[in-house]
PAFI-189617 format. One record per residue: chain; y, z, x of N, C-alpha, C in turn; residue in three letters. Coordinates in nm, 4 decimals, decimal comma. Example, Ala and Ser with C-alpha at 12.3 -4.5 7.8 and 13.67 -1.06 7.14 Angstrom:
A|-0,5690|0,7800|1,3190|-0,4500|0,7800|1,2300|-0,3300|0,7800|1,3200|ALA
A|-0,2250|0,7080|1,2850|-0,1060|0,7140|1,3670|0,0030|0,7870|1,2900|SER
This chain:
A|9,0452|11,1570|18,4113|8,9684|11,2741|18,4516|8,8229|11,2357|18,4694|UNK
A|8,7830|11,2913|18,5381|8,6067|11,2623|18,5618|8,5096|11,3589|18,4664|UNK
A|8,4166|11,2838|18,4740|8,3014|11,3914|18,3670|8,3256|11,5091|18,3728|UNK
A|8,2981|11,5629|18,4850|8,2835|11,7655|18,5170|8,4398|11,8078|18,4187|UNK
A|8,5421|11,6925|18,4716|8,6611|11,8087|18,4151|8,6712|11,7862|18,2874|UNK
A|8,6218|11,6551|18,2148|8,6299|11,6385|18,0942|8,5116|11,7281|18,0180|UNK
A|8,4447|11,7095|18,0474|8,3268|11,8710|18,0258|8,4028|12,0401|18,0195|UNK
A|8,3894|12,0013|18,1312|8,5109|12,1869|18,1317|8,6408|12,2137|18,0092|UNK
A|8,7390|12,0945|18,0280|8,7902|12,1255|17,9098|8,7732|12,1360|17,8203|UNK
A|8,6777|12,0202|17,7530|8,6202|12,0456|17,6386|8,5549|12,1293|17,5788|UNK
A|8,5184|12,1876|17,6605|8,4084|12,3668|17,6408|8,5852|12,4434|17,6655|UNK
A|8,6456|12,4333|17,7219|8,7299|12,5150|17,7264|8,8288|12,5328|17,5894|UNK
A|8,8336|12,4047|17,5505|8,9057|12,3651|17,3820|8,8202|12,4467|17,2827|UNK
A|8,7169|12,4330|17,2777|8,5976|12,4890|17,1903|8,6143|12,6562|17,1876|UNK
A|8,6201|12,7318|17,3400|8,6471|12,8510|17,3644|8,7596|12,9069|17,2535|UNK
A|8,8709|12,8387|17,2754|9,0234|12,8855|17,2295|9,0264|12,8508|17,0891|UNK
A|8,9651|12,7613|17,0627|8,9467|12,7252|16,8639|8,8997|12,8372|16,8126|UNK
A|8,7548|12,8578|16,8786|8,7620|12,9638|16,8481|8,7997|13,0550|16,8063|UNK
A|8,8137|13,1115|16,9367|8,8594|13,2689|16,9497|9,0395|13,3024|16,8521|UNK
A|9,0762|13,1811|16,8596|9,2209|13,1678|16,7589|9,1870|13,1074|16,6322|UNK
A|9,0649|13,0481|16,5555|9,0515|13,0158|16,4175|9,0619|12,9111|16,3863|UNK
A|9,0776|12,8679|16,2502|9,1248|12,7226|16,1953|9,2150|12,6366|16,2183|UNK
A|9,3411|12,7795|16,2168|9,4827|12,6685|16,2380|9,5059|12,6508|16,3736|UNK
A|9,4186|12,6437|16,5062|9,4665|12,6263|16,5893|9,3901|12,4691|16,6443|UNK
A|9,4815|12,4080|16,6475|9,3957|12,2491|16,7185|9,4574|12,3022|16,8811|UNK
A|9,3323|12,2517|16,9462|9,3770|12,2007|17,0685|9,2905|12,0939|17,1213|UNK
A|9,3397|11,9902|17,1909|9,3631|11,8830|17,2604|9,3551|11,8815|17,3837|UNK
A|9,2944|11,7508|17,4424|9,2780|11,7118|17,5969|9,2698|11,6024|17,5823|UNK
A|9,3878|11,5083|17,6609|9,3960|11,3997|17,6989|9,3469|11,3335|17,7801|UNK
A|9,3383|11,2263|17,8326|9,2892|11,1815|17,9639|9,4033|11,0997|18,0097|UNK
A|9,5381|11,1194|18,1241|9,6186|10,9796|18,1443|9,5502|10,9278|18,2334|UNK
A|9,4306|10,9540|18,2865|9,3939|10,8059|18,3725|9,3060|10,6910|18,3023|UNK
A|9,2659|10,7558|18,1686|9,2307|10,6559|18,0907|9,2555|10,4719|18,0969|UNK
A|9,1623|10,3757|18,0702|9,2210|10,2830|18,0921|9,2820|10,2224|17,9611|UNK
A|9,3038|10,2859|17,8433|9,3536|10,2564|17,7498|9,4381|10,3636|17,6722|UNK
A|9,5699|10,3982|17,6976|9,6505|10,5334|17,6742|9,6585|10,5159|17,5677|UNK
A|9,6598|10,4115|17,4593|9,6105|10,3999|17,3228|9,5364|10,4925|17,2200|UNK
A|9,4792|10,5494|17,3225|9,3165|10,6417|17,2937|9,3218|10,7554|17,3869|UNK
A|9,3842|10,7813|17,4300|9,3790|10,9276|17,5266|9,3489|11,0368|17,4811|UNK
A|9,3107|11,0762|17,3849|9,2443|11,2263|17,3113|9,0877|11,1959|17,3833|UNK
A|9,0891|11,2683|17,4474|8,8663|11,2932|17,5007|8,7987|11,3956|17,4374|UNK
A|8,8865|11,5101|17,3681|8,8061|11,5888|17,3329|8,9263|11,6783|17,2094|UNK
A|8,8417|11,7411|17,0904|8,9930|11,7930|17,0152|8,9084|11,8776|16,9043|UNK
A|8,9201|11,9982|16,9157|8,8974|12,0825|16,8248|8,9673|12,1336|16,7111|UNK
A|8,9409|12,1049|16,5394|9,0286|12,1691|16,4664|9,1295|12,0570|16,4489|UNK
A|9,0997|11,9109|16,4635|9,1809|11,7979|16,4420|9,2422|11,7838|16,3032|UNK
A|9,2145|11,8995|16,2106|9,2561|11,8420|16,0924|9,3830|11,9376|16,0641|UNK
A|9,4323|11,9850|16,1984|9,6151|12,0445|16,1781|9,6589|11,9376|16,1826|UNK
A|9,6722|11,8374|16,2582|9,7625|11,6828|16,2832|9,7004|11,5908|16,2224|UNK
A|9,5244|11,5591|16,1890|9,4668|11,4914|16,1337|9,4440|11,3632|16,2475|UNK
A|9,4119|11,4565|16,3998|9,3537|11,3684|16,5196|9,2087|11,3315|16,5115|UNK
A|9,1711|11,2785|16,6169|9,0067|11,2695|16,6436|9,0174|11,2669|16,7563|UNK
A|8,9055|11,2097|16,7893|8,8630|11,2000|16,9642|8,8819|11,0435|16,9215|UNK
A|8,9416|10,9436|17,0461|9,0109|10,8031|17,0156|9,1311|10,7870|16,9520|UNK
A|9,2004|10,8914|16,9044|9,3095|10,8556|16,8957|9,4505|10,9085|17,0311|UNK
A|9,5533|10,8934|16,9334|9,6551|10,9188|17,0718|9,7536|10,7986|17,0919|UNK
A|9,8401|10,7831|17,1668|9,8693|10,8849|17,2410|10,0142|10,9736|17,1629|UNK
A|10,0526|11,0856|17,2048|10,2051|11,1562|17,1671|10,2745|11,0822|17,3023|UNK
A|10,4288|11,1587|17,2158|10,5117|11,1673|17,2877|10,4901|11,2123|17,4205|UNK
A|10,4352|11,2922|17,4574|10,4590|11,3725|17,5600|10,3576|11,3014|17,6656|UNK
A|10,2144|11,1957|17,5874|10,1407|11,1435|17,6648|10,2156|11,0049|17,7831|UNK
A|10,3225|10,9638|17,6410|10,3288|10,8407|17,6782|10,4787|10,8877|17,7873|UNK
A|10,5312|10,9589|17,8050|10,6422|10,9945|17,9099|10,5494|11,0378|18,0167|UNK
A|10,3740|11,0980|18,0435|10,3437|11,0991|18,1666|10,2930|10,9904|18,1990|UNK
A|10,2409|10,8519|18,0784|10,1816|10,7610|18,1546|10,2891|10,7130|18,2638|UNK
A|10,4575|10,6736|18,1479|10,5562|10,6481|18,2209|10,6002|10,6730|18,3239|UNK
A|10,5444|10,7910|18,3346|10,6211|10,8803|18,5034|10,5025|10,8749|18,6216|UNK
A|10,3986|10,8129|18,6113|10,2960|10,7789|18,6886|10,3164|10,9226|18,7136|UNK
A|10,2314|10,8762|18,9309|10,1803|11,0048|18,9551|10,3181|11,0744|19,0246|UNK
A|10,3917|11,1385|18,9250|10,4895|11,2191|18,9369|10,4436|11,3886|18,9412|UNK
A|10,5088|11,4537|19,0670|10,4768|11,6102|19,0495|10,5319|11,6508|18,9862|UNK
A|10,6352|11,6340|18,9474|10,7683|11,7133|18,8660|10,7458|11,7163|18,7137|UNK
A|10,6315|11,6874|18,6359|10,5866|11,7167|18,5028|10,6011|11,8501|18,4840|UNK
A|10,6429|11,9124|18,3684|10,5885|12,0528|18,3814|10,5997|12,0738|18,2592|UNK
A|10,4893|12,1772|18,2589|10,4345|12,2224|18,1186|10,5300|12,3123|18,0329|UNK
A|10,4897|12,2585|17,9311|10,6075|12,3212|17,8381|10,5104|12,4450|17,7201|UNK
A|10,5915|12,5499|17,7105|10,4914|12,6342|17,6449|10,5485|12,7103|17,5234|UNK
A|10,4837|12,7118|17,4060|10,5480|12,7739|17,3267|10,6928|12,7355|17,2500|UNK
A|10,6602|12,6358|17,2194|10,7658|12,5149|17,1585|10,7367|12,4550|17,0000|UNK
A|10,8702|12,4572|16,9241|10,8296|12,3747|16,7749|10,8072|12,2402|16,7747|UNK
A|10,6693|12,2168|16,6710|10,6675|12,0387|16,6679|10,6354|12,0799|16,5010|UNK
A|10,5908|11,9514|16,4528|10,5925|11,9169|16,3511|10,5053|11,7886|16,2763|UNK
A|10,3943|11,8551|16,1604|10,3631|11,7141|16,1372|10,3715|11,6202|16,0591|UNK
A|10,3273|11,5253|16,0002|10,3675|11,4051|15,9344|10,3780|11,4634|15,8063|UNK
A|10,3183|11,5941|15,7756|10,2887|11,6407|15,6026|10,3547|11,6612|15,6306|UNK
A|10,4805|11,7543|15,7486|10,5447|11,8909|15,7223|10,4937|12,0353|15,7539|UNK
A|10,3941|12,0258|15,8059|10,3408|12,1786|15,8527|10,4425|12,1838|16,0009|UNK
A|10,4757|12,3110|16,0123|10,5434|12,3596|16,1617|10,4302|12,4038|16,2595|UNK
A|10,4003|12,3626|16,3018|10,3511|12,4547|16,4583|10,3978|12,4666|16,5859|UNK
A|10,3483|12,5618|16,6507|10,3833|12,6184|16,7651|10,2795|12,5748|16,8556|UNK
A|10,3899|12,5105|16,9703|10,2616|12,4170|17,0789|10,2991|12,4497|17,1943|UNK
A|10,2016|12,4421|17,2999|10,1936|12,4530|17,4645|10,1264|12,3065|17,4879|UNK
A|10,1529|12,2474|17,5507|10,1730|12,1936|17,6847|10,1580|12,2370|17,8203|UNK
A|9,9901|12,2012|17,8420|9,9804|12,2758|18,0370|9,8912|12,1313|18,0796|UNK
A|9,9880|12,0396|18,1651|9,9167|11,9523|18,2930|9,8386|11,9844|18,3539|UNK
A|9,6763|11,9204|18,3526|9,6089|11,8968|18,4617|9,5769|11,8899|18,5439|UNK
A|9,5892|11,8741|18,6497|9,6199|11,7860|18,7911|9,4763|11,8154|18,9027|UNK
A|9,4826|11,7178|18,9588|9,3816|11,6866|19,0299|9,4701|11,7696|19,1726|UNK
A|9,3398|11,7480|19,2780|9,3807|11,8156|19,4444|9,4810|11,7920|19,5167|UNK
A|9,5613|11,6733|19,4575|9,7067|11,6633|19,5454|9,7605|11,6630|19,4545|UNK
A|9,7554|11,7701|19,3248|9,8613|11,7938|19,2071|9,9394|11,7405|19,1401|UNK
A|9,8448|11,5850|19,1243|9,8815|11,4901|19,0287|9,8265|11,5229|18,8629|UNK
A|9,9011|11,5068|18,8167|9,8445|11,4963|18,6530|9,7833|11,3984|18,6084|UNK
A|9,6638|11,4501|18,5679|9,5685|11,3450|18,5411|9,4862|11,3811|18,3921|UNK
A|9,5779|11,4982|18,3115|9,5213|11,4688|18,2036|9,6220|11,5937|18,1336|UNK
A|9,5950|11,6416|17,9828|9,7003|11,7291|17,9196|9,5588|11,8410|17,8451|UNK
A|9,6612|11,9293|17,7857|9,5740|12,0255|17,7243|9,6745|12,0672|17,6650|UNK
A|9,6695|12,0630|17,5569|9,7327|12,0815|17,4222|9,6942|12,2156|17,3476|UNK
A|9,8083|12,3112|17,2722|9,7524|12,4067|17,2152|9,8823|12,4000|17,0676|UNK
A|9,8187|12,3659|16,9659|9,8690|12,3564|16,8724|9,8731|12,4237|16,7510|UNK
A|9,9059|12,5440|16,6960|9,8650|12,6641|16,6297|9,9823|12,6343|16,5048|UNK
A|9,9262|12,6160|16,3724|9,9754|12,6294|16,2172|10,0688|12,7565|16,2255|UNK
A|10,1524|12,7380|16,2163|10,2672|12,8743|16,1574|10,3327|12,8362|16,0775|UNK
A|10,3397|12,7345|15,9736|10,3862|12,6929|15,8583|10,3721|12,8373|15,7278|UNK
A|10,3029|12,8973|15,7086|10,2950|13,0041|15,6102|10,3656|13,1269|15,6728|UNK
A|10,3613|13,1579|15,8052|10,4159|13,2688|15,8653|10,5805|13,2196|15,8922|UNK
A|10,5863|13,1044|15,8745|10,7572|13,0681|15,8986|10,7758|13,0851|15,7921|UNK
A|10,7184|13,0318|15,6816|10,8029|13,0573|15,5552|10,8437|13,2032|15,5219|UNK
A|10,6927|13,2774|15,5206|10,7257|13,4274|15,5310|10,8127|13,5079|15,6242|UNK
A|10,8736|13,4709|15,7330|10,9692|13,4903|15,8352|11,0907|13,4472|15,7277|UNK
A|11,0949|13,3446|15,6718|11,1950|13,2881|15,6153|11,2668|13,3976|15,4630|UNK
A|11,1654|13,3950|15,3984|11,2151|13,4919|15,2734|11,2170|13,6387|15,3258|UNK
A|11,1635|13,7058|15,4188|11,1869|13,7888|15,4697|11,3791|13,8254|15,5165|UNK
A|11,4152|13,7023|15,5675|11,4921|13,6945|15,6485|11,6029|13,6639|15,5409|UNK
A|11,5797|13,6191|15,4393|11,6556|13,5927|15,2634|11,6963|13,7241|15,2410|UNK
A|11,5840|13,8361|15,2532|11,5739|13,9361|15,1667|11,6518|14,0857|15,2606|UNK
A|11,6685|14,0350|15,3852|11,6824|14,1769|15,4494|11,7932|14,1220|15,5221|UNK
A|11,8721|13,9651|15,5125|11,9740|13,9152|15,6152|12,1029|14,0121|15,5704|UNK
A|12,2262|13,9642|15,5834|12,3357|14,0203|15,5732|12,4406|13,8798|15,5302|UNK
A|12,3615|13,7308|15,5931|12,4388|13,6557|15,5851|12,3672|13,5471|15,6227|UNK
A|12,4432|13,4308|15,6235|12,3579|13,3098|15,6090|12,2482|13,2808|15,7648|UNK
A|12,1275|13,2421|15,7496|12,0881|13,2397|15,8633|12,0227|13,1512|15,9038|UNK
A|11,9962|13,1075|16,0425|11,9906|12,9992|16,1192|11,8392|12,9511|16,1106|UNK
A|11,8049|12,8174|16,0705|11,6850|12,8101|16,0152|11,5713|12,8517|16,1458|UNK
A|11,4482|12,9183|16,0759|11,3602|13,0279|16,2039|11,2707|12,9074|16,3048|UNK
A|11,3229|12,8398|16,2381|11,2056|12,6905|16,2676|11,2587|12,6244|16,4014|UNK
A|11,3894|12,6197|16,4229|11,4590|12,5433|16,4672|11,4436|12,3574|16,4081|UNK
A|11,4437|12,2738|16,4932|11,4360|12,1339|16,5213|11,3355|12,0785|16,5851|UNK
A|11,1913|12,1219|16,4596|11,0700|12,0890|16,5552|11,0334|11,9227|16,5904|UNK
A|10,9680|11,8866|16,6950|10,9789|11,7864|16,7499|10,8388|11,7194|16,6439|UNK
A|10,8473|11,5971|16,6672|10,7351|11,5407|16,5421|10,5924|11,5026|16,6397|UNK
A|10,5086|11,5315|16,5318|10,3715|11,4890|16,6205|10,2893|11,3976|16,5115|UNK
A|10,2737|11,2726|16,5407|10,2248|11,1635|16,4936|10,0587|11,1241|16,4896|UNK
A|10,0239|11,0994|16,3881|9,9141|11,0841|16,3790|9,8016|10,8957|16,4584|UNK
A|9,9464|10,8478|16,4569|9,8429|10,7345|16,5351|9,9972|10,6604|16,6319|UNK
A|9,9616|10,5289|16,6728|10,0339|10,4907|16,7694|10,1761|10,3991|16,6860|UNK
A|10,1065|10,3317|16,5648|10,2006|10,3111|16,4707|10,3106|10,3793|16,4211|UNK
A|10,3091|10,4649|16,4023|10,3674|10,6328|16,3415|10,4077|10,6519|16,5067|UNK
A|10,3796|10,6582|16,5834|10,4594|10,6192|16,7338|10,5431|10,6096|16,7413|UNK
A|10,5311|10,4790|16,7402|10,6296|10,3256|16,7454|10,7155|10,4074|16,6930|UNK
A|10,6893|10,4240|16,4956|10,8185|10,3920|16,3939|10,9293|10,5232|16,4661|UNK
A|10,8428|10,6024|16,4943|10,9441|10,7511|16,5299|11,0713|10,7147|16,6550|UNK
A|10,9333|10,6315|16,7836|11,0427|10,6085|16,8527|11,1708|10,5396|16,8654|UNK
A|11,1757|10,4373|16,7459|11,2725|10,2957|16,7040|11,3593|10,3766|16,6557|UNK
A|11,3067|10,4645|16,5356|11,3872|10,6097|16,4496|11,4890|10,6383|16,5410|UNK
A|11,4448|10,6938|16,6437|11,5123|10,7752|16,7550|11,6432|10,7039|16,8056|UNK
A|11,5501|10,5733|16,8368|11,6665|10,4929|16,9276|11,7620|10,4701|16,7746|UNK
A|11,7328|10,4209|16,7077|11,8671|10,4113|16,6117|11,9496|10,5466|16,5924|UNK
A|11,8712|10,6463|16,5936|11,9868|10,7422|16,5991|12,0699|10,7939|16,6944|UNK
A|11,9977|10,7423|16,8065|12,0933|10,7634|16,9491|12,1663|10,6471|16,9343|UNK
A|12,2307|10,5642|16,8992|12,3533|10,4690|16,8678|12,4185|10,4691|16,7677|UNK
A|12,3709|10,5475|16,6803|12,4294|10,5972|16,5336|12,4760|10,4839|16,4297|UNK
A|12,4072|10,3729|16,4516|12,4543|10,2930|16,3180|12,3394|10,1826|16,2747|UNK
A|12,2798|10,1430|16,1752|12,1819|10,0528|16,1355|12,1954|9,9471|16,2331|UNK
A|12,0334|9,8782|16,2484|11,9934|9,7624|16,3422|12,0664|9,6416|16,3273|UNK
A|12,1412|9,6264|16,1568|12,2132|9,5457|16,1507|12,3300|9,5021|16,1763|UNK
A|12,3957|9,6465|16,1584|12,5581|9,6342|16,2080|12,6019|9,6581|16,4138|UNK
A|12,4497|9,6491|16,4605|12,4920|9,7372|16,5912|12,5635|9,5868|16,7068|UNK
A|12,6195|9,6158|16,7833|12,6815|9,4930|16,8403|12,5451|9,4638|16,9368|UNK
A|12,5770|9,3812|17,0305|12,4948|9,3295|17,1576|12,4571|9,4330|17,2353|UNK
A|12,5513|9,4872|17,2792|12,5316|9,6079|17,3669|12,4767|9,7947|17,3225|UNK
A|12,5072|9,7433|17,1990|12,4482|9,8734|17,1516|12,2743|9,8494|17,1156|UNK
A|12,2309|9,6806|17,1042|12,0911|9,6784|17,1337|12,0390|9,7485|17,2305|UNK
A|12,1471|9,6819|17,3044|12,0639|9,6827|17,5024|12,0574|9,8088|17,5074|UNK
A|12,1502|9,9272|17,4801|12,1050|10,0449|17,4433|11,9795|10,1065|17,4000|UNK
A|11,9731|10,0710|17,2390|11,8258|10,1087|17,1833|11,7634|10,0520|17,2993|UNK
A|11,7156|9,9157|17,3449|11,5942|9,9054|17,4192|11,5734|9,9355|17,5200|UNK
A|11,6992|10,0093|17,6187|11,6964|10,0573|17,7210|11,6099|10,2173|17,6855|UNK
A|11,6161|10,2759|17,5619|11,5896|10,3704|17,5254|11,4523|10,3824|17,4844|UNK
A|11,3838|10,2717|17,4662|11,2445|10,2576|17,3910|11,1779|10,1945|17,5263|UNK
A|11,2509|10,1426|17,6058|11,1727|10,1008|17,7453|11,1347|10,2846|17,8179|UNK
A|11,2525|10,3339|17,8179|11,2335|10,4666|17,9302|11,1650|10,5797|17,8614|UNK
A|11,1599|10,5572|17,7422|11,0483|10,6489|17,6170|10,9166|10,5566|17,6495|UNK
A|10,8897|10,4809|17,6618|10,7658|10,4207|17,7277|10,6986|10,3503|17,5900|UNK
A|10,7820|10,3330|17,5119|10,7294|10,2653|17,3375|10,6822|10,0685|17,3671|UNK
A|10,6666|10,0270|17,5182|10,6118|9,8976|17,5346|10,5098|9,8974|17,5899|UNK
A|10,4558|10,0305|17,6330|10,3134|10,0440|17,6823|10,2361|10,0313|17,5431|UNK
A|10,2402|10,0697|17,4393|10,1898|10,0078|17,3023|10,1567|9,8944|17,2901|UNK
A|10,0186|9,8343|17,2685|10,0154|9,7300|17,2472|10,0287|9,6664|17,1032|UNK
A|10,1437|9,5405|17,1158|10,2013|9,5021|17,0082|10,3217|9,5576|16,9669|UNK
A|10,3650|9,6037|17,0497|10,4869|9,6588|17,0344|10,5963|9,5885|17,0096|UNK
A|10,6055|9,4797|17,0820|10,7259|9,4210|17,1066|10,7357|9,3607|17,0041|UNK
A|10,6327|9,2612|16,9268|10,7041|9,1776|16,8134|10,7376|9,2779|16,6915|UNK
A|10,7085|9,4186|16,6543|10,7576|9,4849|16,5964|10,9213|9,5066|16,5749|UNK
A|10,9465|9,5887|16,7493|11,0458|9,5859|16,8025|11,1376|9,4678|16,7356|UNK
A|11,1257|9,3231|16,7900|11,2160|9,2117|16,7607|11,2269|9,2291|16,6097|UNK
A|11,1433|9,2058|16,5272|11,1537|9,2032|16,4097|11,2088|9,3136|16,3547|UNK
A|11,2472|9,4371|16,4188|11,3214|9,5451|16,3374|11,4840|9,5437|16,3707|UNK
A|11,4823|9,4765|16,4585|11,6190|9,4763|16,4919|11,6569|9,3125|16,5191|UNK
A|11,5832|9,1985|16,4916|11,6302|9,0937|16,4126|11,6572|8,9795|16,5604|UNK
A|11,5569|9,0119|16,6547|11,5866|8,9333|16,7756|11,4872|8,8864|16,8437|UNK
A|11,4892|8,7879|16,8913|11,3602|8,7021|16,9460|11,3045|8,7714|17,0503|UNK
A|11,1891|8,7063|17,0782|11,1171|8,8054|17,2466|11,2204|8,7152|17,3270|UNK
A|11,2767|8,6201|17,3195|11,3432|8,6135|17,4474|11,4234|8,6244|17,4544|UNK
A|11,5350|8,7168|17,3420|11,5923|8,7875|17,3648|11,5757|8,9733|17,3977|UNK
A|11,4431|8,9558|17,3633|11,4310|9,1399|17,3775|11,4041|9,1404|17,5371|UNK
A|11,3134|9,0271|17,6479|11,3054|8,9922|17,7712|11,4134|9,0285|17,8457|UNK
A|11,5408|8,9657|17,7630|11,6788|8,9294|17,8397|11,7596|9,0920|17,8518|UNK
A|11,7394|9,1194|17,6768|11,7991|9,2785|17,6983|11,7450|9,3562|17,7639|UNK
A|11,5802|9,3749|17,8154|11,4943|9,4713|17,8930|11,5843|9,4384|18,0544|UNK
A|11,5817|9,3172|18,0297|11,6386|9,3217|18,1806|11,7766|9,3665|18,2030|UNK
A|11,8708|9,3405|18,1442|11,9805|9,3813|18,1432|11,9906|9,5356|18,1208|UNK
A|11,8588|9,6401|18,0425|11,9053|9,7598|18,0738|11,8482|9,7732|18,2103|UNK
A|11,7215|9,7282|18,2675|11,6814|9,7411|18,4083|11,7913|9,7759|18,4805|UNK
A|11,8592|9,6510|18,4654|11,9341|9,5864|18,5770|12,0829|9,7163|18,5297|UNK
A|12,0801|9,7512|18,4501|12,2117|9,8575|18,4110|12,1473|9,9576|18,5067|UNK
A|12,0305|9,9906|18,5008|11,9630|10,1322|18,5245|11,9989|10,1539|18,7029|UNK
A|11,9491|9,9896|18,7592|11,9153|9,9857|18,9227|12,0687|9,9836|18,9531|UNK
């Protein structure tokens, strides 16, 4: 993003902290940044997730670096995440985009409902009829640095193959890393010797499996 818009949002983040209080962080990214490492430019109320300005990136950053200049992003609004303590909040997601409606940066709205879920919750104890479906759902996790990243996304891929790094065959690697390539967890720098070392395989074998999911994918 260029000065003016990184200006505007940032007065625009400031506006909505505001006018919504403590528990609401919101966020502005930059993906044209030259280091997605650091994509937070501006962040009010950082101490719901325990962000700053320089840190970054989420999930959601590192699937638009992945998707370049793709139109088909779209904002997601009013959705559960979750943070590293355990607080629930309720987040929006609205893309950027520059004059030929590329996305070129995020705006984040992240609002504490951890005390009002619980109170939804014993409420819902006290007046149900029968057992009930947690109010929270399956909030998605929001990480405090790129490390805490990483570990979530490896998390993931092991649970999309369903069995420890140790017992998994050949092909159920090429799996996980087909899965941590298209989650975009190698734009991280330093990623990879992590990677090898959690699942017990050389870079030239993690080279060989990247290619082989490529080459599954094309």
């Amino acid at each position: 993003m260029d000065a003016a818009q990184t200006d505007f949002y940032a007065r625009l983040a400031h506006a909505i902290a505001v006018q919504f209080g403590s528990n609401c962080e919101v966020v502005i990214h930059d993906l044209e940044t030259n280091d997605p490492e650091r994509s937070i430019v501006a962040i009010e109320n950082g101490h719901v997730t325990g962000r700053s300005v320089g840190d970054g990136p989420s999930h959601i950053v590192l699937d638009a670096v992945k998707a370049g200049k793709v139109h088909k992003l779209s904002d997601r609004l009013a959705y559960l995440t979750k943070t590293t303590d355990g607080r629930i909040l309720r987040s929006s997601t609205v893309f950027i985009r520059d004059a030929d409606n590329v996305p070129v940066g995020i705006l984040g709205i992240n609002y504490d409902i951890t005390v009002l879920a619980a109170a939804a919750d014993t409420l819902n104890g006290m007046t149900g009829t029968g057992p009930n479906d947690d109010p929270t759902g399956d909030p998605e996790p929001i990480v405090r640095s790129v490390a805490d990243l990483l570990d979530d996304l490896i998390e993931q891929s092991v649970a999309l193959v369903g069995k420890p790094a140790a017992l998994m065959s050949k092909d159920e690697r090429v799996r996980a890393i087909r899965y941590l390539n298209d989650a975009g967890a190698f734009l991280i720098t330093k990623s990879g010797p992590k990677v090898c070392k959690y699942f017990g395989i050389s870079k030239y074998t993690l080279y060989s499996y990247l290619d082989e999911a490529k080459g599954d994918q094309d």
